[in-house]
VEXDREN-2710 file (C-alpha; in Angstrom, 1 decimal):
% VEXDREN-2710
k/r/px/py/pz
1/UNK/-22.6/5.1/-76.1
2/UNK/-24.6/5.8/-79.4
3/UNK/-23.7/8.6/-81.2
4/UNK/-26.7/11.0/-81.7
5/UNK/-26.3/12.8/-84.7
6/UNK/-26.1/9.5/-86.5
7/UNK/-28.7/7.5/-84.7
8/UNK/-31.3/10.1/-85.3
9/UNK/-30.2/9.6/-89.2
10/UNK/-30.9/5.8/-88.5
11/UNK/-34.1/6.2/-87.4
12/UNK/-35.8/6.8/-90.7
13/UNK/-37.5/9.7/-92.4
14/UNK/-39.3/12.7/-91.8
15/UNK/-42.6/12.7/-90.5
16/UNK/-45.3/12.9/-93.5
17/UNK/-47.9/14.9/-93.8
18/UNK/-51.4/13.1/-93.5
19/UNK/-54.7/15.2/-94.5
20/UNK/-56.9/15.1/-91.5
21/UNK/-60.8/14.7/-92.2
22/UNK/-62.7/17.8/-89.9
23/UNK/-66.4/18.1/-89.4
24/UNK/-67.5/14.2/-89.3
25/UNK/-69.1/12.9/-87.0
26/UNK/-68.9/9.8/-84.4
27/UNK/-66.1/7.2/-85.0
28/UNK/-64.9/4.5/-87.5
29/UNK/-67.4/1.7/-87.6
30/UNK/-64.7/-0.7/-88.1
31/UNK/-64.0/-0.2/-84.4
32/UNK/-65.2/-2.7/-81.9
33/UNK/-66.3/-0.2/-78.9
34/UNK/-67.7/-1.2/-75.8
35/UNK/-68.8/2.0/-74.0
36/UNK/-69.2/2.6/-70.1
37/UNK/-70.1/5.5/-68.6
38/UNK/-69.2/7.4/-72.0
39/UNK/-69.8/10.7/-72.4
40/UNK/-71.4/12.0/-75.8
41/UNK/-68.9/12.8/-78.5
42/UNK/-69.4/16.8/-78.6
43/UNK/-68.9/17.2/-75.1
44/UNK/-65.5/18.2/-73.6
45/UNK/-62.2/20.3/-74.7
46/UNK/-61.1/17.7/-77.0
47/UNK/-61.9/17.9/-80.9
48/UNK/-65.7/17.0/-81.3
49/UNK/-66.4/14.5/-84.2
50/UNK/-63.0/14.0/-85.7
51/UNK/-62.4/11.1/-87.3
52/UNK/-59.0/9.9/-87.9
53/UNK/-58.2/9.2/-91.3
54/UNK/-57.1/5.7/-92.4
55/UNK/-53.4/4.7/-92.7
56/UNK/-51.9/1.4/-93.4
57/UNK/-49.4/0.3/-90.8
58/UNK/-45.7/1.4/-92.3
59/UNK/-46.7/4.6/-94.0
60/UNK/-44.6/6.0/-91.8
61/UNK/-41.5/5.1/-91.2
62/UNK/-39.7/6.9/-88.5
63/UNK/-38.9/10.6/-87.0
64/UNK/-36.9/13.7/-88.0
65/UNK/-34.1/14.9/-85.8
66/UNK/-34.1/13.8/-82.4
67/UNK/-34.2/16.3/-79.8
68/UNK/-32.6/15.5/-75.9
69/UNK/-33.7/17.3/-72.9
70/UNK/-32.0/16.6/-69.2
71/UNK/-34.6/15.6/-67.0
72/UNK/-34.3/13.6/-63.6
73/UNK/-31.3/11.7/-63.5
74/UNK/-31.6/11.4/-67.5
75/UNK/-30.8/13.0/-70.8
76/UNK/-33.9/11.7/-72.2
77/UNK/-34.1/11.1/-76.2
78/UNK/-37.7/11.9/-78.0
79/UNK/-39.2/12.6/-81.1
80/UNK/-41.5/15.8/-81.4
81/UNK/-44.6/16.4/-84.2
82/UNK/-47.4/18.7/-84.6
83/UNK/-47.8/22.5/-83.4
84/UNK/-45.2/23.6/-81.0
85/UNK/-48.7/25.1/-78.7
86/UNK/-50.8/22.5/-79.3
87/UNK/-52.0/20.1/-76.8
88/UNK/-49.5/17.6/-75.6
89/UNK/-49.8/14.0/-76.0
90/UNK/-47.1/11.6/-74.4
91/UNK/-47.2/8.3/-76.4
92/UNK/-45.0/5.5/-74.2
93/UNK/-43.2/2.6/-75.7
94/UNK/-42.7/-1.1/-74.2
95/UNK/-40.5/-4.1/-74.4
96/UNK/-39.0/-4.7/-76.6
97/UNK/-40.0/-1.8/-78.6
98/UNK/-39.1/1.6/-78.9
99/UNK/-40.6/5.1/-80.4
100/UNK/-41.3/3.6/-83.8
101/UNK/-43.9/2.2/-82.4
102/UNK/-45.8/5.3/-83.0
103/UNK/-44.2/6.0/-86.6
104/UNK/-48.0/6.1/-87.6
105/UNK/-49.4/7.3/-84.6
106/UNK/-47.6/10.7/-83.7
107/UNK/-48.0/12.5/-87.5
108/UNK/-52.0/11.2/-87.3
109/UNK/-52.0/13.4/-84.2
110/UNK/-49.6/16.1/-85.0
111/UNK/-52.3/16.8/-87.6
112/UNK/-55.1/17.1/-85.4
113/UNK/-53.8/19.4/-83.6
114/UNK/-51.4/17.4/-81.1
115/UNK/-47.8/18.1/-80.1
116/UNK/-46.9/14.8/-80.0
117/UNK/-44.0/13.9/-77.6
118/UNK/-42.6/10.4/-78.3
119/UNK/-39.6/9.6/-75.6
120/UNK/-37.3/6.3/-75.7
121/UNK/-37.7/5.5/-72.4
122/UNK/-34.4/4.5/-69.2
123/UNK/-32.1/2.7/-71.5
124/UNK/-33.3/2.5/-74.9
125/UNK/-31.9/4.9/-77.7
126/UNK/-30.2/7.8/-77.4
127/UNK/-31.8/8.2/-73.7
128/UNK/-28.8/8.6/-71.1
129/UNK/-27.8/8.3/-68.1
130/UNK/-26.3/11.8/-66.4
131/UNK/-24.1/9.9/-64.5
132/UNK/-22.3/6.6/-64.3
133/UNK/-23.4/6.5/-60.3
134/UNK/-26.5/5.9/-60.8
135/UNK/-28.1/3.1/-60.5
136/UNK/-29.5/1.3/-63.4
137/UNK/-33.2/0.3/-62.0
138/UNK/-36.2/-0.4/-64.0
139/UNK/-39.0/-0.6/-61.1
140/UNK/-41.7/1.2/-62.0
141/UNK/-42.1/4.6/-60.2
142/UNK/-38.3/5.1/-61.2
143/UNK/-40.2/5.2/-64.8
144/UNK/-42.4/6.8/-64.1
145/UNK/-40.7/9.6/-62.5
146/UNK/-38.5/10.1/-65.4
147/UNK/-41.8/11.1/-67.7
148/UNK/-42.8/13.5/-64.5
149/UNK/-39.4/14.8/-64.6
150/UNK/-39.7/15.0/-68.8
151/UNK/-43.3/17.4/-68.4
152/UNK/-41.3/19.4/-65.8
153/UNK/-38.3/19.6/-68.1
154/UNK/-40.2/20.8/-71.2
155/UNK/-42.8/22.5/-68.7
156/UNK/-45.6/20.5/-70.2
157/UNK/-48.2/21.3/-67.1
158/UNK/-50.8/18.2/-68.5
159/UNK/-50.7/16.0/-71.1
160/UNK/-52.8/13.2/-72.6
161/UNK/-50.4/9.7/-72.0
162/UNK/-51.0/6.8/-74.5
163/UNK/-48.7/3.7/-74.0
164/UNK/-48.3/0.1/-73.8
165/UNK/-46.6/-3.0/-72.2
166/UNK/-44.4/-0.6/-70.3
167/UNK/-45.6/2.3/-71.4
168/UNK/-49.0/1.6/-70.2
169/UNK/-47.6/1.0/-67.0
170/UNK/-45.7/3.8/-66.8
171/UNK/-49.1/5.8/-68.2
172/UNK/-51.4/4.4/-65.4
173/UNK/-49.0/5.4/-62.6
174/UNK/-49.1/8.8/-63.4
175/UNK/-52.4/8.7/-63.7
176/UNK/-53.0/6.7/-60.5
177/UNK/-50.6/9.0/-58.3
178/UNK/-50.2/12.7/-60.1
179/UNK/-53.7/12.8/-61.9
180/UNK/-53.5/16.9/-61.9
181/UNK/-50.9/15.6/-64.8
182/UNK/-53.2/13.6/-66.5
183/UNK/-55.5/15.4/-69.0
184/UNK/-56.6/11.7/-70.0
185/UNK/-55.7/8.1/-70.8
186/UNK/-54.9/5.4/-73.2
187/UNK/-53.9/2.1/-72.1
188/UNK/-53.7/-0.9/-73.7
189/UNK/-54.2/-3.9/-71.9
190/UNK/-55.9/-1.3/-69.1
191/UNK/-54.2/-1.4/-65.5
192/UNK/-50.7/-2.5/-65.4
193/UNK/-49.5/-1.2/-62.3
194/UNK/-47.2/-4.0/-60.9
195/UNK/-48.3/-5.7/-57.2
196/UNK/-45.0/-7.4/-56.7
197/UNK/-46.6/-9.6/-54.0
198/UNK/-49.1/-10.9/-56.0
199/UNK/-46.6/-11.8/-59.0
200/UNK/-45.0/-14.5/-56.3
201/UNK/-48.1/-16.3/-57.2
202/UNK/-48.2/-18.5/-60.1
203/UNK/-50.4/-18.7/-63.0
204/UNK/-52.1/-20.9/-65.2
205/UNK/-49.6/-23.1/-67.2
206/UNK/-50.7/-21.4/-70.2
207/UNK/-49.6/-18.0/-69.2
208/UNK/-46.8/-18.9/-67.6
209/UNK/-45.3/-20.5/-71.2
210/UNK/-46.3/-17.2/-72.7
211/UNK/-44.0/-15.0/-69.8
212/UNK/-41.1/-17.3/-70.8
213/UNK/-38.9/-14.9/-71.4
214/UNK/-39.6/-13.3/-67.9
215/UNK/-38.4/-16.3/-66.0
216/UNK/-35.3/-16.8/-68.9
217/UNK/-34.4/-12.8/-67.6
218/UNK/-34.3/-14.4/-63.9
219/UNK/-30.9/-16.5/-64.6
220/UNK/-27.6/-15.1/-65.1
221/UNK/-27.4/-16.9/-68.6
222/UNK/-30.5/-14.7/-69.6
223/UNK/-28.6/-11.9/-68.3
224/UNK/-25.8/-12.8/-71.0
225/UNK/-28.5/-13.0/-73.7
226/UNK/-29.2/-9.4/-73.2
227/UNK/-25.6/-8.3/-73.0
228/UNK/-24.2/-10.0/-76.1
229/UNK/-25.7/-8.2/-79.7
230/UNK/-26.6/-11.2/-81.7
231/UNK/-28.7/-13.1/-78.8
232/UNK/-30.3/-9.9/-78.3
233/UNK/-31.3/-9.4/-81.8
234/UNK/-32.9/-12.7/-82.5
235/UNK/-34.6/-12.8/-78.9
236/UNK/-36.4/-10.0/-79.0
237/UNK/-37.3/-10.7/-83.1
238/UNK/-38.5/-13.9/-81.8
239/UNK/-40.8/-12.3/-78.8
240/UNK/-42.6/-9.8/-82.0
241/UNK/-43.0/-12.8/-83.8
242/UNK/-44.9/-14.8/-80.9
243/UNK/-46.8/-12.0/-79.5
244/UNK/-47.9/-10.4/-82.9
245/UNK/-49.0/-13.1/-84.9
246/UNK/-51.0/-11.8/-87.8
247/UNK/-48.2/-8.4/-88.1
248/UNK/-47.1/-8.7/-91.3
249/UNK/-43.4/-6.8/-90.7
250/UNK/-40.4/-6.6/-92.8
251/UNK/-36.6/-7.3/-91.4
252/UNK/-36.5/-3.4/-91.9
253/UNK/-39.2/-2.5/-89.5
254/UNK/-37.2/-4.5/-86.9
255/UNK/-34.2/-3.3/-87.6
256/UNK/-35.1/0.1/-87.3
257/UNK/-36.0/-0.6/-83.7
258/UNK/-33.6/-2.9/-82.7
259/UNK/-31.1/0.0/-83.5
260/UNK/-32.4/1.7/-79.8
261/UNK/-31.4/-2.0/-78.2
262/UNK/-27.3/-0.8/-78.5
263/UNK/-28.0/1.8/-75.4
264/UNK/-25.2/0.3/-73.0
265/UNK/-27.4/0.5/-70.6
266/UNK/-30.5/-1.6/-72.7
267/UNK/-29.2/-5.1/-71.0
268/UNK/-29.4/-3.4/-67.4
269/UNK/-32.7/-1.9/-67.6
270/UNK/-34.5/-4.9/-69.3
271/UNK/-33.3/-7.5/-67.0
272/UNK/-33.7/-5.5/-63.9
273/UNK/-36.8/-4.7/-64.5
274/UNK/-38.2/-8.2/-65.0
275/UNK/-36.1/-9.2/-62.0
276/UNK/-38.1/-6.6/-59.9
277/UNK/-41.2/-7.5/-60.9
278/UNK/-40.6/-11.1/-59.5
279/UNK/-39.6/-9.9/-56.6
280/UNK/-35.7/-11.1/-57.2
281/UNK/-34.4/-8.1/-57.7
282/UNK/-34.2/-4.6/-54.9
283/UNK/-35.6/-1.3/-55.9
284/UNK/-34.1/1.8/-54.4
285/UNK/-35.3/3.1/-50.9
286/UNK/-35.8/6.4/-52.6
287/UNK/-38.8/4.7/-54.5
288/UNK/-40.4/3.0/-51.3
289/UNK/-42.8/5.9/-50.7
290/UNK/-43.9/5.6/-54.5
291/UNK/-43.8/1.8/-54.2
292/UNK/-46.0/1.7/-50.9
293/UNK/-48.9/4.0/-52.8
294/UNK/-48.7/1.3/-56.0
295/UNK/-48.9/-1.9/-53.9
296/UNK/-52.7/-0.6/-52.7
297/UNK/-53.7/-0.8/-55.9
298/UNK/-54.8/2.6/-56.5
299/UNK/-57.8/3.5/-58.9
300/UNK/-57.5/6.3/-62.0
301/UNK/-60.0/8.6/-61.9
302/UNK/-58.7/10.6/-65.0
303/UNK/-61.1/10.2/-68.5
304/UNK/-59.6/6.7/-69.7
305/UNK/-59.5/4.2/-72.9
306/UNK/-58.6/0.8/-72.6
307/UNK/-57.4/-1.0/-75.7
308/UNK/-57.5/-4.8/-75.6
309/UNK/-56.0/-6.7/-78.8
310/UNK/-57.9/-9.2/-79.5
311/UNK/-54.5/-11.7/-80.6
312/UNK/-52.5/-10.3/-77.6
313/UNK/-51.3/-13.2/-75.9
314/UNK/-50.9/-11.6/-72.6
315/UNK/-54.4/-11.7/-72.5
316/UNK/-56.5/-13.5/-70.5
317/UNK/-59.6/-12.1/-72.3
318/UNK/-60.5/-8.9/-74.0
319/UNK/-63.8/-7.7/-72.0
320/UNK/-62.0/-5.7/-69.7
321/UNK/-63.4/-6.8/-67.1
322/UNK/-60.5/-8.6/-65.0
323/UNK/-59.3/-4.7/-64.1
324/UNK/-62.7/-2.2/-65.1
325/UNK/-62.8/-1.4/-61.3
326/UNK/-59.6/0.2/-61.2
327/UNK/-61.1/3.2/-63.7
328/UNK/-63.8/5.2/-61.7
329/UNK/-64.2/8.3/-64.3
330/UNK/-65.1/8.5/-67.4
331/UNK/-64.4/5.5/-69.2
332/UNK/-64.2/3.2/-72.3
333/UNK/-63.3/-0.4/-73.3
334/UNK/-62.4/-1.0/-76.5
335/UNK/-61.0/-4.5/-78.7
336/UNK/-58.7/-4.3/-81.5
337/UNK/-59.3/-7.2/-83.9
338/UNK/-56.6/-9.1/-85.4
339/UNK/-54.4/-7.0/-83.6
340/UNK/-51.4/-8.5/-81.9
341/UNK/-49.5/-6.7/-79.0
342/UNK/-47.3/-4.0/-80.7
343/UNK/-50.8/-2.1/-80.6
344/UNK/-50.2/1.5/-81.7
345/UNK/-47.7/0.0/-84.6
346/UNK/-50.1/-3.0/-85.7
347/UNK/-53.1/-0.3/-85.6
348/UNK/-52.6/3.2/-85.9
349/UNK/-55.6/4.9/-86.8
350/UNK/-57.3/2.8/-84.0
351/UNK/-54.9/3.7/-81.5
352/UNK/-54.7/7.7/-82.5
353/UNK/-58.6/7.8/-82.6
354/UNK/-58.5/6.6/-79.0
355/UNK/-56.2/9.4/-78.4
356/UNK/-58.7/12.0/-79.3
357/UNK/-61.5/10.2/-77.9
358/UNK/-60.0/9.5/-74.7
359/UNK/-59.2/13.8/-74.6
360/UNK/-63.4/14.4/-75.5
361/UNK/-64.3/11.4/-72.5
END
């Protein structure tokens, strides 16, 4: 088990102060926005005409002292910015990442206003199991359920959510099944929401290369990969090399997230979870009712940004297109050039300027 009061020392400094610019107008033209169905910029509760102000990725490098809350069948680990009143945004990591993805992020919205809650999510960091029972499951709505069960814990009644890989997953679920949650959306790589039918199917040769560690996960000597600290290390270094090609990160930016990977329960999670979504792995029967709402492919009707990097691999394109009719409220496509990915860590200000966008939609 990792020790707390140390890890949070490990995870780097305090968050910095970064002087917010109120009272422009519109937003960066260095973005490349594609608007649908967008509403104007004054309209809504969220902070008209902000702009947020540039930061080069690595300002920032980490939290102040963790905090832990017991929620669900977790005692979840987070980091917490901004004004303890504010409104809430949840930003969601993915694999294999962790909450310094949002290093940059979180203090550009803690000073526009945002509390910013930023939680390692089932078996990264100091995020615990409550009890050795339980089983150690990845599917989705189990996810899911443990950000519901985070907003309940810190009685956070709605929140914007901003994730990706797994955290935009997790993000579009809640917005897909508990939307009186949802205040609004960011999701990179737009709807993620896993139809484990449809994943039997295979794809182009191309993406199938790029999922390769997906099928390596599917054998038991993947399994020891993840179990064993120095195959761990170098595999998922290996995957932010690939999938982020023009991030140009130092051994100490990896390091500092590959500290969350030594959660005795990181191997678990990570290989059930790609086990599930092949369909080679169970779920729990206590999920099945969640399960049966997700496999209809439900739409989000909550105000939404989709981010698309343009150097994501994953990618099939960047128009947006291959999932727009999943989003039937107010909505906006975005692409992030030269961005790989690691989205909210490879582009900050775009990502946090979604944020408050996506809360004015």
């Amino acid at each position: 088990m990792i020790n707390r009061r140390t890890f949070s020392k490990a995870v780097g400094l305090g968050v910095g102060a970064v002087a917010a610019s109120v009272g422009a107008t519109g937003t960066p033209a260095a973005f490349a926005a594609s608007s649908s169905t967008a509403s104007s910029a004054s309209d809504g509760p969220g902070h008209p005409g902000l702009v947020v102000p540039a930061v080069a990725p690595g300002t920032h490098t980490g939290f102040g002292a963790l905090k832990q809350v017991r929620a669900g069948v977790l005692d979840i680990g987070y980091a917490e910015a901004g004004p303890e009143h504010g409104p809430v945004v949840i930003c969601l990591h993915g694999w294999p990442y962790d909450i310094h993805s949002f290093a940059d992020v979180a203090p550009l919205l803690a000073d526009a206003g945002y509390r910013v809650i930023v939680p390692y999510l089932r078996g990264h960091g100091t995020t615990a199991f409550l009890s050795p029972a339980t089983a150690r499951n990845a599917q989705q709505s189990a996810i899911a359920l443990d950000i519901l069960a985070l907003m309940d814990a810190l009685r956070i009644r709605r929140a914007v959510l901003a994730g990706f890989d797994w955290g935009s997953r997790t993000a579009d679920i809640l917005a897909a099944l508990w939307p009186e949650r949802v205040k609004a959306l960011v999701s990179v790589s737009g709807y993620l929401i896993t139809d484990v039918q449809a994943q039997r199917n295979p794809l182009p040769p191309k993406a199938e290369h790029t999922w390769w560690y997906q099928y390596y996960f599917a054998t038991e000597r993947g399994r020891r990969a993840m179990e064993e600290r120095r195959s761990r290390h170098d595999l998922c270094r290996l995957v932010w090399d690939e999938v982020s090609p023009t991030w140009d990160f130092d051994d100490a930016t990896f390091e500092r997230t590959a500290a969350a990977f030594e959660n005795p329960d990181y191997a678990a999670i990570v290989i059930h979870n790609y086990r599930w979504r092949l369909g080679l792995a169970d779920g729990e029967r206590c999920y099945d009712r969640y399960e049966t709402l997700l496999a209809a492919r439900p739409t989000i009707g909550v105000p939404t940004i989709t981010l698309d990097p343009a150097l994501d691999p994953f990618l099939a394109s960047t128009d947006g297109t291959g999932y727009r009719r999943f989003f039937t409220g107010a909505y906006e496509h975005r692409v992030l050039p030269g961005v790989g990915h690691n989205a909210p860590q490879e582009a900050p200000t775009a990502f946090a300027q979604a944020v408050l966008d996506a809360d004015r939609l």
